[in-house]
C-alpha positions as CSV (number, residue, x, y, z in Angstrom):
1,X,112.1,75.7,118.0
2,X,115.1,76.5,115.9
3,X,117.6,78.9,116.2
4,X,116.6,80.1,112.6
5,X,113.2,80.1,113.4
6,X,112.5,81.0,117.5
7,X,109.0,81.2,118.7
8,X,108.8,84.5,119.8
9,X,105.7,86.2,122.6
10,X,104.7,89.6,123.0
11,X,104.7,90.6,126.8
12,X,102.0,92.7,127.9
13,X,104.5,94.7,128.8
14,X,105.4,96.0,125.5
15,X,108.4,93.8,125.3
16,X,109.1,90.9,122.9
17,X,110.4,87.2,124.4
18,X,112.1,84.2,122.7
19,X,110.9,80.9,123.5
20,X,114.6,80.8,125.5
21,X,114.2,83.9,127.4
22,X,110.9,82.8,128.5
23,X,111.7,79.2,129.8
24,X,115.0,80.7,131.5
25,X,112.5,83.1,133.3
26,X,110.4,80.3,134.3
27,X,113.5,78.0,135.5
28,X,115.5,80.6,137.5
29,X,112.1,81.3,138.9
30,X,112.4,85.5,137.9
31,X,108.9,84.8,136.5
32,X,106.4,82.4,137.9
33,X,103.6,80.7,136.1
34,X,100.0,81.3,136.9
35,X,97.7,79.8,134.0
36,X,99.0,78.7,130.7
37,X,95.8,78.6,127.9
38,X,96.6,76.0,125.0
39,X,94.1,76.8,122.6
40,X,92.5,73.9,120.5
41,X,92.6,76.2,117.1
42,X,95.4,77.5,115.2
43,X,94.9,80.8,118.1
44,X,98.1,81.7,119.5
45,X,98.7,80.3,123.2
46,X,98.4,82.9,126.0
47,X,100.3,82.4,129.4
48,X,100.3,84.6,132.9
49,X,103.3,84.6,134.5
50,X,104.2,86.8,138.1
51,X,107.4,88.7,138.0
52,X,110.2,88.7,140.7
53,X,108.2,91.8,141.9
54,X,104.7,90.4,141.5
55,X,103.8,92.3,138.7
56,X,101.6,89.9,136.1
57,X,102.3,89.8,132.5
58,X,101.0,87.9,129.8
59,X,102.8,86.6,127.2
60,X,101.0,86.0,123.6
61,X,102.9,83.3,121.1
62,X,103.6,85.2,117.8
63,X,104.7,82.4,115.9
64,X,108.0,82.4,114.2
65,X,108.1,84.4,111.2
66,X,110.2,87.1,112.2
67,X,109.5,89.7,109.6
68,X,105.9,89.9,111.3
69,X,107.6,91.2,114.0
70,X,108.5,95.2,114.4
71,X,111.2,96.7,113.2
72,X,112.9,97.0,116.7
73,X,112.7,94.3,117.4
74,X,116.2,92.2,116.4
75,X,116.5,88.7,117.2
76,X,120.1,87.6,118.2
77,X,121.7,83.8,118.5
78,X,125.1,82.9,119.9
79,X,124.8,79.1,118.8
80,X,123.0,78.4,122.6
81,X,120.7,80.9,123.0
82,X,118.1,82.9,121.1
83,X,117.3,86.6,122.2
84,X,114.9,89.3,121.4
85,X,116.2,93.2,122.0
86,X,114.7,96.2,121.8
87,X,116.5,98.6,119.4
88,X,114.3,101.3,120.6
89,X,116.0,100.8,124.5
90,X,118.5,103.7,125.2
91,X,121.6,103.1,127.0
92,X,120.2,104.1,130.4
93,X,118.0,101.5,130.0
94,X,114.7,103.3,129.4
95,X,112.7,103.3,126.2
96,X,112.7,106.5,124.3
């Protein structure tokens, strides 16, 4: 992964995820890891995680070409740390 180029995952949650936000998920332990499929063709890797609440979500690799991606969607870097946002997300925190 590059900071020019992150491997991004759509959530079953309607939410995108960077290949940062995910493993800082994993490490602080907000999300859990419950089966991780590595695919042996060019398919895109799927992985279940459990959220702090117990909710499941599964998380779909996208690749890295980040005009694929939608338009809300923007993809912010500090020089550490790579992070997807959701444009569409209001300031109350709910999606319009």
């Amino acid at each position: 992964m590059t900071l020019s180029e992150p491997e991004m995952y759509a959530g079953s949650d309607g939410w995108y995820y960077t290949e940062w936000q995910r493993r800082q998920a994993l490490a602080s332990g907000r999300w859990t890891r419950c089966l991780r499929l590595e695919p042996e063709s060019s398919t895109a890797t799927r992985e279940i995680v459990a959220t702090e609440t117990g909710a499941l979500l599964m998380l779909i690799s996208v690749g890295t070409d980040l005009q694929l991606l939608p338009h809300w969607v923007r993809v912010e870097s500090d020089g550490r740390r790579v992070t997807a946002l959701d444009t569409r997300q209001a300031r109350d925190g709910t999606i319009p």
